[in-house]
N, C-alpha and C positions, 0 to 999 in steps of 0.2 A: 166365793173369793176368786180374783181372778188375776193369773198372774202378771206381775210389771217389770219382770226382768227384760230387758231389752234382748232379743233374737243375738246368736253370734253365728257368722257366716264363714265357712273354710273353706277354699276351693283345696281340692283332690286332683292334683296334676298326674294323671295314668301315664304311666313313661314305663313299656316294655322294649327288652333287647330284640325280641326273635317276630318282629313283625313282619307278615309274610310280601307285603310290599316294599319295605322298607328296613331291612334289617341296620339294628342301631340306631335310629332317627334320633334318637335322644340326643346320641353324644357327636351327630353329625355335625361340623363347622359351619356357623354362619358367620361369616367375620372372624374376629379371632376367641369367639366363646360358644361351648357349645348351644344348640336350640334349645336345650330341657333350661340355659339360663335366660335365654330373653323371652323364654315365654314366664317362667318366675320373676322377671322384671314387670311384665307386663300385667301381674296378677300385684305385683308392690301398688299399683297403679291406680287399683280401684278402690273407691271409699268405701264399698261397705262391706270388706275383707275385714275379717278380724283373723285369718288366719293362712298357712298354704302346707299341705302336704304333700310331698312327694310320693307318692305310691308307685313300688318295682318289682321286678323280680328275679335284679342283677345286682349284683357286687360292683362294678364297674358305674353302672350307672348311678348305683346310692352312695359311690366316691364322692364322685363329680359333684353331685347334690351335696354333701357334708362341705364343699370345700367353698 
């Protein structure tokens, strides 16, 4: 028997605070919204998303993301 459920695809957006090149990149301004959203716009973008998680390990940054 083989199965015929069609695949579901999530992308996993890693967004840490204490990056040692970069600390906060996530919530650093590009325009007037942070990067962690237009890179989540940019994952709305692809067709064969069925889904997008944000993965952190800040308060601050899983704000930003709920809002």
């Amino acid at each position: 028997m083989t199965n015929t459920a069609p695949r579901r695809h999530v992308a996993v957006m890693p967004c840490r605070w204490g990056a040692s090149r970069f600390p906060g990149k996530p919530l650093a301004r590009l325009g007037d919204k942070p990067l962690l959203w237009h890179v989540y716009q940019r994952c709305l973008e692809a067709k064969r998303l069925d889904g997008i998680v944000v993965a952190t390990d800040d308060e601050r940054i899983e704000a930003a993301a709920s809002n």
